[in-house]
MIDOSE-1310 file (N, C-alpha, C; in nm, 2 decimals, decimal comma, always signed):
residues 281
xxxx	+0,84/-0,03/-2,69/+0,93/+0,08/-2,70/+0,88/+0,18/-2,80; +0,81/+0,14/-2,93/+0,80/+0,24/-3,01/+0,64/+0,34/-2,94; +0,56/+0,24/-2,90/+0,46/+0,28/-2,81/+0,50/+0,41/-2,71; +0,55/+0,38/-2,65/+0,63/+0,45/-2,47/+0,65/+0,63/-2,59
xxxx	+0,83/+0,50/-2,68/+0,87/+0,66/-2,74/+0,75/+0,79/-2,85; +0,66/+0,74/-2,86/+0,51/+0,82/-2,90/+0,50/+0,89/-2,84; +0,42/+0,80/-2,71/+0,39/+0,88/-2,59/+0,47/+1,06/-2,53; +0,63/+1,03/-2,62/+0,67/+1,12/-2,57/+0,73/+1,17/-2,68
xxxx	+0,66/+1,19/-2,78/+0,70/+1,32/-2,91/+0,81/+1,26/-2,96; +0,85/+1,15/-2,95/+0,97/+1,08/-3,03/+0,92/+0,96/-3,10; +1,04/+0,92/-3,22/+1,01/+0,84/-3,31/+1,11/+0,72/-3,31; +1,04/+0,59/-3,27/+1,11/+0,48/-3,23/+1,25/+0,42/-3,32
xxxx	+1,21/+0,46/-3,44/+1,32/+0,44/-3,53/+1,45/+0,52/-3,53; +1,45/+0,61/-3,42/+1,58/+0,70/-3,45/+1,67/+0,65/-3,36; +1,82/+0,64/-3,35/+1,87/+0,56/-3,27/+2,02/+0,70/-3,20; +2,00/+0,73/-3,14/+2,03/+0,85/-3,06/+2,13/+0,79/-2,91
xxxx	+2,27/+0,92/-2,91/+2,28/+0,90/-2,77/+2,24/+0,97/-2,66; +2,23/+0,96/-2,57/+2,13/+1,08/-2,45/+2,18/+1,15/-2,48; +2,14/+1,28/-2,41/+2,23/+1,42/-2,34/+2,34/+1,36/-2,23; +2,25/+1,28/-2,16/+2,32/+1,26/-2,03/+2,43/+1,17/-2,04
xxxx	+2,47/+1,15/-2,13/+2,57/+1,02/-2,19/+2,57/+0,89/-2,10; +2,74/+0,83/-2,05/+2,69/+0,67/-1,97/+2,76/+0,68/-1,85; +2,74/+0,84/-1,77/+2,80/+0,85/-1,63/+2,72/+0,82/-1,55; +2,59/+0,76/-1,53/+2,48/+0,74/-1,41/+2,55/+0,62/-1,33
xxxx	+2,65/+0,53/-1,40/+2,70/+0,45/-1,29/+2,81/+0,51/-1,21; +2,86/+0,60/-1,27/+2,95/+0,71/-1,19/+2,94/+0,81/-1,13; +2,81/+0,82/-1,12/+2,79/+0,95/-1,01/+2,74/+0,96/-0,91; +2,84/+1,03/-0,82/+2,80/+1,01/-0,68/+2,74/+1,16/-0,58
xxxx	+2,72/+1,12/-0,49/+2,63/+1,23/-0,39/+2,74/+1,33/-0,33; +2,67/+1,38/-0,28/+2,72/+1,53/-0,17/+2,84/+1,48/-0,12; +2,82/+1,36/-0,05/+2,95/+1,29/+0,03/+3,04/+1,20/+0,00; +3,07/+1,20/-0,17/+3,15/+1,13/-0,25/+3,14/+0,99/-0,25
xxxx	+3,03/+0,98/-0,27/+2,97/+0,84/-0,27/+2,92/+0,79/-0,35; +2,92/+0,65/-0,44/+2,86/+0,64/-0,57/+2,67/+0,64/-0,51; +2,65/+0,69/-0,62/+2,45/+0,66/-0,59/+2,41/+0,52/-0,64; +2,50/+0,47/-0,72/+2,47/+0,32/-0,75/+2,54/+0,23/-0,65
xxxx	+2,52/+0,15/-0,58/+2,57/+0,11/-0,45/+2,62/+0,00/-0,48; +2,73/-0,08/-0,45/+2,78/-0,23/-0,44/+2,73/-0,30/-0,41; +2,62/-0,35/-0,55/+2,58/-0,52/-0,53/+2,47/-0,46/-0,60; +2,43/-0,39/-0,62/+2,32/-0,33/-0,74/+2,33/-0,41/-0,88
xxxx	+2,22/-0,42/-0,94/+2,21/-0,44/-1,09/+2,15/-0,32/-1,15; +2,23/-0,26/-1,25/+2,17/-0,21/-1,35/+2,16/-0,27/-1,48; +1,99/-0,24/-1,52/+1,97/-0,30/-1,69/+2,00/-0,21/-1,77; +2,08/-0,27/-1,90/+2,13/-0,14/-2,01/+2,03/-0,18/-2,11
xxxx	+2,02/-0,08/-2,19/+1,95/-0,06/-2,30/+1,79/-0,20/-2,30; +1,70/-0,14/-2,19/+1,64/-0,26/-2,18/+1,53/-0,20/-2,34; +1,51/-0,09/-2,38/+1,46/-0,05/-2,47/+1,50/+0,02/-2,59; +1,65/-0,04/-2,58/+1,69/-0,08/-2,69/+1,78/-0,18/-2,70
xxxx	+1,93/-0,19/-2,78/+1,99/-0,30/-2,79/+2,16/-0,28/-2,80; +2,19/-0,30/-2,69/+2,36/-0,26/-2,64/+2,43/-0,32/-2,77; +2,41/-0,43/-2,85/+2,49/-0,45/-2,96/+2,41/-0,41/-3,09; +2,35/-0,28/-3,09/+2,32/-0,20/-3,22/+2,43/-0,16/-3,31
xxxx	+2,41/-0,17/-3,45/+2,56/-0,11/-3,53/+2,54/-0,01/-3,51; +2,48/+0,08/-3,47/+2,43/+0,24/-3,48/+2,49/+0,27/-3,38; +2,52/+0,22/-3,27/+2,63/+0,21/-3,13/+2,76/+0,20/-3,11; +2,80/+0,18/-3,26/+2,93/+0,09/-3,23/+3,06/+0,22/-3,22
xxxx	+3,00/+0,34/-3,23/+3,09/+0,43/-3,23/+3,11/+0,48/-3,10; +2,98/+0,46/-2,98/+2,98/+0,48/-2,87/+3,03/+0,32/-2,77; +3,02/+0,23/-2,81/+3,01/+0,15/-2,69/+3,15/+0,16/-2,62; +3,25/+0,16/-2,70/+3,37/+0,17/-2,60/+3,36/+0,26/-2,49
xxxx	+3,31/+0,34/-2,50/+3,30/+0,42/-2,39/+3,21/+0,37/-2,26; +3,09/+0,32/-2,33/+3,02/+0,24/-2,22/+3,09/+0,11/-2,14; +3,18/+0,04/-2,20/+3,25/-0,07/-2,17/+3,31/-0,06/-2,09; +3,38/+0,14/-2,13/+3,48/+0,18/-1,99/+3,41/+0,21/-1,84
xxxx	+3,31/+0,25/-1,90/+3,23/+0,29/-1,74/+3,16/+0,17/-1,69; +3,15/+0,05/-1,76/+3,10/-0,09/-1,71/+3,24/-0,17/-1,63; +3,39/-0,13/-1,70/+3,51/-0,18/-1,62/+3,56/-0,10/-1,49; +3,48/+0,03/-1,51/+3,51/+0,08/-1,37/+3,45/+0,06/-1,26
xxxx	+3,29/+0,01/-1,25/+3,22/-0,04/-1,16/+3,24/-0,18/-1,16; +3,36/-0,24/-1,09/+3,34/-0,40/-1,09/+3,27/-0,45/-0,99; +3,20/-0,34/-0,88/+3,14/-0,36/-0,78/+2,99/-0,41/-0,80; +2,99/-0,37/-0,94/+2,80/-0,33/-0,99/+2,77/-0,44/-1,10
xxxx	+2,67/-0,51/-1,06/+2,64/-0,58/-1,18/+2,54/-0,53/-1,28; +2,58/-0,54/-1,38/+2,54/-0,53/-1,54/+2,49/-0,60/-1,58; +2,32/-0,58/-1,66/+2,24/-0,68/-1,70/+2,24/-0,59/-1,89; +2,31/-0,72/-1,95/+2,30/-0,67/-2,07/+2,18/-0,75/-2,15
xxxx	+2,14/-0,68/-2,25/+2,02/-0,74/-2,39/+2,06/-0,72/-2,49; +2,01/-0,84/-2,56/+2,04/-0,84/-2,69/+1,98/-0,91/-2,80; +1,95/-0,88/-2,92/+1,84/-0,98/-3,02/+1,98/-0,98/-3,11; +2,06/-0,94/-3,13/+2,27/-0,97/-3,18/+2,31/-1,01/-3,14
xxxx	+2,33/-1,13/-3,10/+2,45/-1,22/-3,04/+2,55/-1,22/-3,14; +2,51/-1,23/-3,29/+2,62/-1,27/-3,38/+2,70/-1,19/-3,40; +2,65/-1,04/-3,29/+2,73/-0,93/-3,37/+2,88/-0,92/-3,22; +2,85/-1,01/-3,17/+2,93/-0,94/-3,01/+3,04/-0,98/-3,01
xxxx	+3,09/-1,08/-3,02/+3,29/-1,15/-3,04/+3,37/-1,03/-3,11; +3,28/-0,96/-3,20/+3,35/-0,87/-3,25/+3,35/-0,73/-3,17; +3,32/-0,72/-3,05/+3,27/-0,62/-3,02/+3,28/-0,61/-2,91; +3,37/-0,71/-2,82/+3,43/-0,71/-2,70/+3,49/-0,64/-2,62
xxxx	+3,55/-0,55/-2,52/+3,67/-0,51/-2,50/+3,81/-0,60/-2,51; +3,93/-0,53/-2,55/+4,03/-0,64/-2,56/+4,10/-0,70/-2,45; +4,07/-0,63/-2,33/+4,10/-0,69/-2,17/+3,98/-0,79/-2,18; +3,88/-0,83/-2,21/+3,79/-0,92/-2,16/+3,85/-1,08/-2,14
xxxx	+3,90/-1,12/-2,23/+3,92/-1,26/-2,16/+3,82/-1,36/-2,16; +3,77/-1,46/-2,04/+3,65/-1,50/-2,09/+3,56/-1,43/-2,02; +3,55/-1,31/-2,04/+3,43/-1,22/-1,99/+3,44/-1,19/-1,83; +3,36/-1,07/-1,84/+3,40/-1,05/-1,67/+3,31/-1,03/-1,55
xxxx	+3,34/-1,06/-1,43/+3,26/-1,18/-1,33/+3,13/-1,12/-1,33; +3,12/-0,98/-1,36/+3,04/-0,87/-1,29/+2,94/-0,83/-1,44; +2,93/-0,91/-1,54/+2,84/-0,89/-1,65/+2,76/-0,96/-1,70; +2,64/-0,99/-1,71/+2,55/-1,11/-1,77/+2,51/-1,06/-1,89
xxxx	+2,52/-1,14/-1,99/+2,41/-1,18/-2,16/+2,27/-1,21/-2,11; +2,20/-1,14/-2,21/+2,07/-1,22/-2,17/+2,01/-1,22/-2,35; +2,00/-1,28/-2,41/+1,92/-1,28/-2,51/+1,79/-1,30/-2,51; +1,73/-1,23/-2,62/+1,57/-1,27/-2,63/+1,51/-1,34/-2,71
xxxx	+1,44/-1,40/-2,63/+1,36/-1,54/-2,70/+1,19/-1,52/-2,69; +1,18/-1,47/-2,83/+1,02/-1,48/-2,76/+0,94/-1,57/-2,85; +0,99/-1,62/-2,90/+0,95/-1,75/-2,99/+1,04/-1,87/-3,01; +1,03/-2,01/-3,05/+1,10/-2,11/-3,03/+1,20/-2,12/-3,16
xxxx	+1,19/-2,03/-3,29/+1,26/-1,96/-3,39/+1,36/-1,87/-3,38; +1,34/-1,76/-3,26/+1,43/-1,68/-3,21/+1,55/-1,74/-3,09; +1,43/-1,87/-3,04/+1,52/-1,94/-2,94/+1,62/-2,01/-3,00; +1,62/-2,08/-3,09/+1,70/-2,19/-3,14/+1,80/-2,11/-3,27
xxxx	+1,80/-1,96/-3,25/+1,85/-1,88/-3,38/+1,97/-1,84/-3,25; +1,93/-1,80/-3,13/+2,04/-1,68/-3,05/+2,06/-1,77/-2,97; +2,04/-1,86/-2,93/+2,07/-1,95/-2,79/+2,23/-2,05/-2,84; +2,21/-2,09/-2,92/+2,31/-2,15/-2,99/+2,44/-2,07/-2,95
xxxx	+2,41/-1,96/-3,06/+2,54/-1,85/-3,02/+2,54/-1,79/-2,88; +2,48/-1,77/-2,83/+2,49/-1,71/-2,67/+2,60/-1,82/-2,59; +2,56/-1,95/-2,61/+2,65/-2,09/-2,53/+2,81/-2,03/-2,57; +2,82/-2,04/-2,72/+3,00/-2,00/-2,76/+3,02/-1,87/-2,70
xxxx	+2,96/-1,81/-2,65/+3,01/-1,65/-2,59/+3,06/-1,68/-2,49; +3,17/-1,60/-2,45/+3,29/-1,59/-2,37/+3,26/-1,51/-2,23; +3,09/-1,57/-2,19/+3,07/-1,46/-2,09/+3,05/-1,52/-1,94; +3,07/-1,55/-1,84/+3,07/-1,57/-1,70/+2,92/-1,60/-1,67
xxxx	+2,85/-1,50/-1,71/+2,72/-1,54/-1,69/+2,61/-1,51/-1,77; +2,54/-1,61/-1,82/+2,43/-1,61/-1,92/+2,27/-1,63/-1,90; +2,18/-1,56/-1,95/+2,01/-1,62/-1,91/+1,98/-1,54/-2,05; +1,80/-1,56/-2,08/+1,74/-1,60/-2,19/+1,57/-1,48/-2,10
xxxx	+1,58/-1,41/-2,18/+1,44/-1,30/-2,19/+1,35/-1,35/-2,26; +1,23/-1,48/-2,22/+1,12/-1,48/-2,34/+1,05/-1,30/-2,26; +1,04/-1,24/-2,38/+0,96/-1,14/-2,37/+0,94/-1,00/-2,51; +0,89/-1,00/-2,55/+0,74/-1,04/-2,54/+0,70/-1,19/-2,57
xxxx	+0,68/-1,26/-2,45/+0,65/-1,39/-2,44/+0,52/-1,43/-2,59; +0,57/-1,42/-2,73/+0,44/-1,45/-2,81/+0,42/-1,61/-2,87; +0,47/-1,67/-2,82/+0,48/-1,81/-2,88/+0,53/-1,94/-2,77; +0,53/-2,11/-2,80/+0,56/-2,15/-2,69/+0,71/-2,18/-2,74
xxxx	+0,78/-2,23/-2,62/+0,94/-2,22/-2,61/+0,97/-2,31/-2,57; +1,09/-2,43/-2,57/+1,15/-2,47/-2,55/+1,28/-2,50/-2,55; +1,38/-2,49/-2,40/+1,54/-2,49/-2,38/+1,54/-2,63/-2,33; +1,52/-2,71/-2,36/+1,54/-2,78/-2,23/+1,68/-2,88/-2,31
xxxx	+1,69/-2,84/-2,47/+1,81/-2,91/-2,52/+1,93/-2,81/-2,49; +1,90/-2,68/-2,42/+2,02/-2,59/-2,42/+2,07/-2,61/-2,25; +1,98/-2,68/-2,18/+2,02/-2,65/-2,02/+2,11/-2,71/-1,99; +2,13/-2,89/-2,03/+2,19/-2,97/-1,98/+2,36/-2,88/-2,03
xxxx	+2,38/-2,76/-2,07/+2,55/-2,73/-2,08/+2,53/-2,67/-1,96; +2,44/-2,65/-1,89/+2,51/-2,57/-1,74/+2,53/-2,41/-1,72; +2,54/-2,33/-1,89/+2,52/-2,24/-1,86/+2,43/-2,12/-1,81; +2,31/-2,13/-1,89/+2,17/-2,03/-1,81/+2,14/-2,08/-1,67
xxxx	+2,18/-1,91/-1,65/+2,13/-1,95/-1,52/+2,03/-1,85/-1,49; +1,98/-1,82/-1,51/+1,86/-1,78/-1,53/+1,74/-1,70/-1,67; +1,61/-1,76/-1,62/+1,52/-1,73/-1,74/+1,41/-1,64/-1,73; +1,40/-1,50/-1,76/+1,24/-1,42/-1,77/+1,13/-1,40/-1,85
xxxx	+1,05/-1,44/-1,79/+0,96/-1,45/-1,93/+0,86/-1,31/-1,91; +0,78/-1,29/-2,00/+0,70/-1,17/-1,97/+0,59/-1,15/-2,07; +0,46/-1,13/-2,07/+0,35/-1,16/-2,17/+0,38/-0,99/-2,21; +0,31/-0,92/-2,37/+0,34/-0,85/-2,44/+0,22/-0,74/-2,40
xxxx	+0,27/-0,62/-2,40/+0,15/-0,50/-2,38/+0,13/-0,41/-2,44; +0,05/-0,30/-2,46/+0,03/-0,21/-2,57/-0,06/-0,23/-2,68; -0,13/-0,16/-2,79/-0,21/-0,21/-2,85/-0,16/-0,32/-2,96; -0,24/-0,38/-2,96/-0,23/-0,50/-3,07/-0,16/-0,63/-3,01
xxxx	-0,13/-0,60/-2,86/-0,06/-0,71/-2,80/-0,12/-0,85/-2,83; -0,03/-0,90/-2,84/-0,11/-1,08/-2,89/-0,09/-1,13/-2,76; -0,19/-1,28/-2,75/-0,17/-1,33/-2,61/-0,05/-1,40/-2,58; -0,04/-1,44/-2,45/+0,04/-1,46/-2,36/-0,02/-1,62/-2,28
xxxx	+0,00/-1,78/-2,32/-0,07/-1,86/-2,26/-0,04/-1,92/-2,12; -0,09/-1,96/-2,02/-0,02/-2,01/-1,94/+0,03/-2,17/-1,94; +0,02/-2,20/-2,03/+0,09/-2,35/-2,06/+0,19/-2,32/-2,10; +0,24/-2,22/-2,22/+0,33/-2,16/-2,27/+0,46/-2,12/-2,08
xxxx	+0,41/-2,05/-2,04/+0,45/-2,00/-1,91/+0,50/-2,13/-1,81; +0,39/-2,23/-1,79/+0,47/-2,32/-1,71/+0,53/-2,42/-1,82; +0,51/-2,50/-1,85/+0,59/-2,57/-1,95/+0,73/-2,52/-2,01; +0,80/-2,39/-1,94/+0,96/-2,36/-2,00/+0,94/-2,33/-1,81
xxxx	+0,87/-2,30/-1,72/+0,93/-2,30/-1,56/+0,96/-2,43/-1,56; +0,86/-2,55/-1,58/+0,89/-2,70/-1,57/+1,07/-2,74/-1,60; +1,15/-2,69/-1,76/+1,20/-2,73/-1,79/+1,31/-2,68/-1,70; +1,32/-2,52/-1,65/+1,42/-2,47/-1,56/+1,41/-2,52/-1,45
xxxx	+1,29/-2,56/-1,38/+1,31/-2,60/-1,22/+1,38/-2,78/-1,23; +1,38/-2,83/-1,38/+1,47/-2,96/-1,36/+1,56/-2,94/-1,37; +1,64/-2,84/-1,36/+1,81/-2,82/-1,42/+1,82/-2,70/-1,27; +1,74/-2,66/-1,26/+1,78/-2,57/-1,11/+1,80/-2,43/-1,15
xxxx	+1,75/-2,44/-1,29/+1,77/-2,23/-1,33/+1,67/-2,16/-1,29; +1,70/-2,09/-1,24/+1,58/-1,94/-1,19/+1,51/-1,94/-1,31; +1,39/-1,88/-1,26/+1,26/-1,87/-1,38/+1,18/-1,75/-1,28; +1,19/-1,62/-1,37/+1,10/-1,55/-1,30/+0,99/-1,50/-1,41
xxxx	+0,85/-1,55/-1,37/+0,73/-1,51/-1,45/+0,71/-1,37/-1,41; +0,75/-1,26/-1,45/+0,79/-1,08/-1,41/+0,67/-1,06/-1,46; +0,53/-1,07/-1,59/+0,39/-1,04/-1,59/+0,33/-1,13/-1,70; +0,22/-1,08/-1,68/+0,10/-1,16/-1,76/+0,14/-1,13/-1,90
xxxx	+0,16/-0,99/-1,92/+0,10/-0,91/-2,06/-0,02/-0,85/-2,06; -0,04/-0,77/-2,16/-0,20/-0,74/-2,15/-0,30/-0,81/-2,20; -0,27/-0,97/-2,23/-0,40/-1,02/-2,29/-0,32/-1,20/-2,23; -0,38/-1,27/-2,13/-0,33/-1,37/-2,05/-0,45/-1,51/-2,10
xxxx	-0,37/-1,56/-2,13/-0,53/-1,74/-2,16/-0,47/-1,83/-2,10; -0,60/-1,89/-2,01/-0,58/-1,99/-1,95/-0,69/-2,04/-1,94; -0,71/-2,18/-1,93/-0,82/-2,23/-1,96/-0,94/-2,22/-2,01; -0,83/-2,19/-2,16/-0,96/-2,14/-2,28/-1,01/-2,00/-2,24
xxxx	-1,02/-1,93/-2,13/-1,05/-1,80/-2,13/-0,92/-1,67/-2,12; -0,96/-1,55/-2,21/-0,84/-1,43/-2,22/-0,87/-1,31/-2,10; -0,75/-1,31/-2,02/-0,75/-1,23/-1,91/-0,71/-1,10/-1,98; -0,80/-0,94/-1,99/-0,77/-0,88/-2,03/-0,67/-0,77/-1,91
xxxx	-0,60/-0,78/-1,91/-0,50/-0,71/-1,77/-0,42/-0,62/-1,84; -0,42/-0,46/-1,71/-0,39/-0,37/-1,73/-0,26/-0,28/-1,63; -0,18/-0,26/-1,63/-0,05/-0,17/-1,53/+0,01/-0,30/-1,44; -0,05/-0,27/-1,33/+0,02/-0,34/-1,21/+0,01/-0,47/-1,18
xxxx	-0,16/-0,51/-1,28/-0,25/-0,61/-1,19/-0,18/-0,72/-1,29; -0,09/-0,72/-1,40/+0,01/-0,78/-1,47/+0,11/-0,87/-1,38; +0,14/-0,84/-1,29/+0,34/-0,87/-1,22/+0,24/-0,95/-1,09; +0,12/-0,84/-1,06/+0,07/-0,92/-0,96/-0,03/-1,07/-1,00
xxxx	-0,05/-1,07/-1,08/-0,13/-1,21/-1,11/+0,01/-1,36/-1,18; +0,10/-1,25/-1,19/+0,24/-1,34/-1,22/+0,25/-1,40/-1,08; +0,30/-1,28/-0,98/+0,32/-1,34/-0,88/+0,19/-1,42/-0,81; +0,11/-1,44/-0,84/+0,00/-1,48/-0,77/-0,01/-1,64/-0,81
xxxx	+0,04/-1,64/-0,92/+0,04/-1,79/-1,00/+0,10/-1,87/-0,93; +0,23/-1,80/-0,87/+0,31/-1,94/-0,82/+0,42/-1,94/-0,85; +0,45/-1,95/-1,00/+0,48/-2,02/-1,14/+0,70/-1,95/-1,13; +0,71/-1,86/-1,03/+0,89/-1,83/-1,04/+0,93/-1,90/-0,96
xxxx	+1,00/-1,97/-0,99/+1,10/-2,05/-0,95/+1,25/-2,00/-0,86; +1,31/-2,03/-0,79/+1,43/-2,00/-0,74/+1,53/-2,08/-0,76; +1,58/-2,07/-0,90/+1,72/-2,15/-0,89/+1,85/-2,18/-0,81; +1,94/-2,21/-0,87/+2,08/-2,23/-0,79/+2,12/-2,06/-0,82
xxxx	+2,15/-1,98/-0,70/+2,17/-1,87/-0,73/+2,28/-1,82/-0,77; +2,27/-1,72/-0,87/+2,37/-1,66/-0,96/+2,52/-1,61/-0,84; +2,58/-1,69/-0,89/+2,73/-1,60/-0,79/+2,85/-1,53/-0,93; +2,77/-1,38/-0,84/+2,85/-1,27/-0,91/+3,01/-1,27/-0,82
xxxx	+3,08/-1,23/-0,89/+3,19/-1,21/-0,81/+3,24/-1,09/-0,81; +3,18/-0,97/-0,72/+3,20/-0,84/-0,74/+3,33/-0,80/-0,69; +3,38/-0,71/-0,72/+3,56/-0,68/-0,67/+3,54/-0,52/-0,65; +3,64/-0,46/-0,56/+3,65/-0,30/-0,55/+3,75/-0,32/-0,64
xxxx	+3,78/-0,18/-0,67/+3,88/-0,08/-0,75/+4,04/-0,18/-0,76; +4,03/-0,24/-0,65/+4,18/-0,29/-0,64/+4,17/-0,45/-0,70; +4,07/-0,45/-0,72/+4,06/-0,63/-0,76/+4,03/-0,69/-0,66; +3,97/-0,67/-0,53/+3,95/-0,77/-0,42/+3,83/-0,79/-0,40
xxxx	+3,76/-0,92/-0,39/+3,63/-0,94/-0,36/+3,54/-0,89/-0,25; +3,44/-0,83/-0,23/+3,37/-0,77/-0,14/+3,28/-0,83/-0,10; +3,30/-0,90/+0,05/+3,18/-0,94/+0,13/+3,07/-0,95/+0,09; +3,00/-1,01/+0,10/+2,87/-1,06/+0,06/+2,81/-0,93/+0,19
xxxx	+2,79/-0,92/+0,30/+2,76/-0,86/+0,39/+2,77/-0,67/+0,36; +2,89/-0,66/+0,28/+2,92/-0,55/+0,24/+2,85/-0,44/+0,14; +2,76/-0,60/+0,07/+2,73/-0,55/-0,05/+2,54/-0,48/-0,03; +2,52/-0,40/-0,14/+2,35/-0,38/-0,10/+2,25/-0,46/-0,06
xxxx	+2,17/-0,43/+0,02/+2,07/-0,52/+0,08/+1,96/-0,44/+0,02; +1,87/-0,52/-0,05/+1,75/-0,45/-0,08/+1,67/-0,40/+0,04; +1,58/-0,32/-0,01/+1,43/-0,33/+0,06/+1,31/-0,33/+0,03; +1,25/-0,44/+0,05/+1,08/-0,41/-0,03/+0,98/-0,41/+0,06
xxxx	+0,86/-0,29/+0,00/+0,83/-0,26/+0,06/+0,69/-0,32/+0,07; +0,57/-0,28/+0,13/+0,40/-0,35/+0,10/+0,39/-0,43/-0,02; +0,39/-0,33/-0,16/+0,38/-0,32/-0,28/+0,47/-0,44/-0,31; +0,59/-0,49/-0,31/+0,67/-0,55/-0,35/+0,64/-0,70/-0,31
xxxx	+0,60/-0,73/-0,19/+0,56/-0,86/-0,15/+0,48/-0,94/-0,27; +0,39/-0,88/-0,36/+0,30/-0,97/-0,45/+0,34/-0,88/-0,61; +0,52/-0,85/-0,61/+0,50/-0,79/-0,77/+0,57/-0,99/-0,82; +0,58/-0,95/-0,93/+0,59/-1,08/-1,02/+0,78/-1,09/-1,04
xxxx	+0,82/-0,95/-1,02/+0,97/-0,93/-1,06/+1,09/-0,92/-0,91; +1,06/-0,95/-0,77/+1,07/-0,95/-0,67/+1,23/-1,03/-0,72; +1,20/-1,17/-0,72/+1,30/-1,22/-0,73/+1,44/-1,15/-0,80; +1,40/-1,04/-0,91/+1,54/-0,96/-0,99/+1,51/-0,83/-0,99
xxxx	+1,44/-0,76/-0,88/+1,45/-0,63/-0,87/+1,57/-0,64/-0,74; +1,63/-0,49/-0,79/+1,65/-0,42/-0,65/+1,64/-0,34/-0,54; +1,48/-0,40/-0,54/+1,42/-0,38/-0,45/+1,33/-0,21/-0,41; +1,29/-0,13/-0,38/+1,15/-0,05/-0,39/+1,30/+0,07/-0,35
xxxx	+1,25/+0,18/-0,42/+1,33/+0,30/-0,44/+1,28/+0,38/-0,34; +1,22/+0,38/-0,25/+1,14/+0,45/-0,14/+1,11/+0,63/-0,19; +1,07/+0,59/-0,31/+1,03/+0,70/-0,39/+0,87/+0,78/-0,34; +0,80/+0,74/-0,27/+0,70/+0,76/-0,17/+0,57/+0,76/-0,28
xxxx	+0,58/+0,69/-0,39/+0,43/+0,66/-0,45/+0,39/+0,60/-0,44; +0,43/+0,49/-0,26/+0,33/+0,36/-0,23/+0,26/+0,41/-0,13; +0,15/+0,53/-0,20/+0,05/+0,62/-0,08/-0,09/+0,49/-0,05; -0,16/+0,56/+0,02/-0,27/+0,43/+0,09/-0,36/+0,45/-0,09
xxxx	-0,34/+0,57/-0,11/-0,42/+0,58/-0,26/-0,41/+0,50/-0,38; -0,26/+0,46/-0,39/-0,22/+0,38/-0,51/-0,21/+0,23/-0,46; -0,26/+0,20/-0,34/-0,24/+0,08/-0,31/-0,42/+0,04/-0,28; -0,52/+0,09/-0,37/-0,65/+0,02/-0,33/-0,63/-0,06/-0,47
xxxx	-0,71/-0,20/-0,46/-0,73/-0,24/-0,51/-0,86/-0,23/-0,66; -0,76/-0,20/-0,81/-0,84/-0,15/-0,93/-0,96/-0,21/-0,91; -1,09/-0,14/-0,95/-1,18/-0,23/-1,01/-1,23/-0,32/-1,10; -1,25/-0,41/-1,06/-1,26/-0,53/-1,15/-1,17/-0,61/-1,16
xxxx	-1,10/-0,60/-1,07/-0,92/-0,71/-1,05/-1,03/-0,86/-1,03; -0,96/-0,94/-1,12/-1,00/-1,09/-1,11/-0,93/-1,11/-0,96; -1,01/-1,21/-0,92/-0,94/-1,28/-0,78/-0,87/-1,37/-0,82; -0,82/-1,46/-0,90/-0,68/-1,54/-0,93/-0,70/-1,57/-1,09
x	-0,62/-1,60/-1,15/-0,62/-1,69/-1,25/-0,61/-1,83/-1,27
């Protein structure tokens, strides 16, 4: 994050609300139609952190525009779990059907500090972000409650990135595919070891040597229970259908994307293969 915000004349430590404030799940097209579609996931603050104190003057407002889309599911983050019971809406209840926790774990110190408190949260649905995957991890004492239901891991990029192992990587898929929780390996990182040798990997060729491994899993799948406006549950049939496109068949994040924006940058140009792409790991 503080990398990215450089790149663009900003300074990572400032903690700012947009211009555009938190109407992108409410805005809709020419023909009065939401642009975010029923059955969609949007991630909030994936670069930064929805329970910042520096937020706490805005989130109510966000909370409202997260209760008005009960159609849309919401992928929340967080390295504050401790801060959130206090910080609830007061309609929540035990949390609502259409919102997931995800804490971050990227070390087995960070795991056993936020995972604890994530179990007592009052939320419908829960999973666990190793990412920046810098250390090895172990849930396998948190699974047997039945809550995570799903786990991302992701190796670290940018300069100074530290490695990312693949024993590290299967050894926490191993522990979810015995409890039946989704595990999606979404990338390498920029610096990958395996078998005593360091894969130095760069943009795309990351998600694709994730997916190339094998190594995501498909758990017991998440049942959101999306509702329209009136509180009534909406067909599964009703709801968005992805589409992925060439590009998407070998990304590493397939499993929790929604699917290719047919944004037309999958030209025959961006799809040759980099030079010097290892053939597998």
């Amino acid at each position: 994050m503080y990398f990215l915000d450089a790149q663009r004349g900003r300074n990572g430590e400032e903690i700012y609300r947009t211009k555009a404030g938190f109407r992108y799940p409410l805005s809709k097209d020419r023909t009065g139609m939401y642009k975010v579609k029923s059955g969609e996931m949007l991630r909030v603050c994936m670069t930064s952190d929805f329970f910042l104190e520096e937020a706490d003057p805005w989130r109510d407002e966000a909370w409202d525009v997260i209760r008005q889309r009960p159609d849309v599911k919401f992928f929340l983050l967080t390295k504050r779990p401790q801060r959130i019971k206090d910080h609830l809406p007061d309609d929540w209840g035990e949390g609502w059907d259409h919102v997931m926790l995800n804490v971050t774990c990227e070390n087995q110190k960070r795991a056993d500090e936020r995972i604890s408190i994530l179990l007592s949260l009052p939320f419908q649905h829960k999973g666990i972000m190793c990412a920046p995957f810098i250390g090895p991890v172990s849930i396998r004492e948190y699974l047997p409650a039945g809550q995570i239901e799903q786990v991302l891991c992701d190796g670290e990029n940018y300069g100074g990135a530290r490695p990312c192992h693949y024993e590290w990587v299967k050894s926490l898929r191993d522990e979810c595919a015995a409890y039946h929780v989704t595990f999606v390996f979404c990338g390498t990182g920029r610096r990958f070891v395996k078998d005593g040798k360091v894969y130095h990997l760069e943009g795309s060729v990351q998600s694709e040597q994730a997916h190339k491994s094998g190594l995501s899993f498909q758990g017991t799948p998440i049942d959101f229970k999306l509702k329209d406006v009136w509180g009534n549950l909406i067909p599964k049939e009703q709801l968005y259908t992805p589409y992925y496109g060439s590009r998407c068949q070998k990304c590493g994040m397939r499993l929790i994307c929604n699917g290719c924006s047919k944004c037309g940058k999958c030209s025959e140009k961006t799809q040759k293969a980099e030079k010097n792409r290892p053939d597998g790991l």
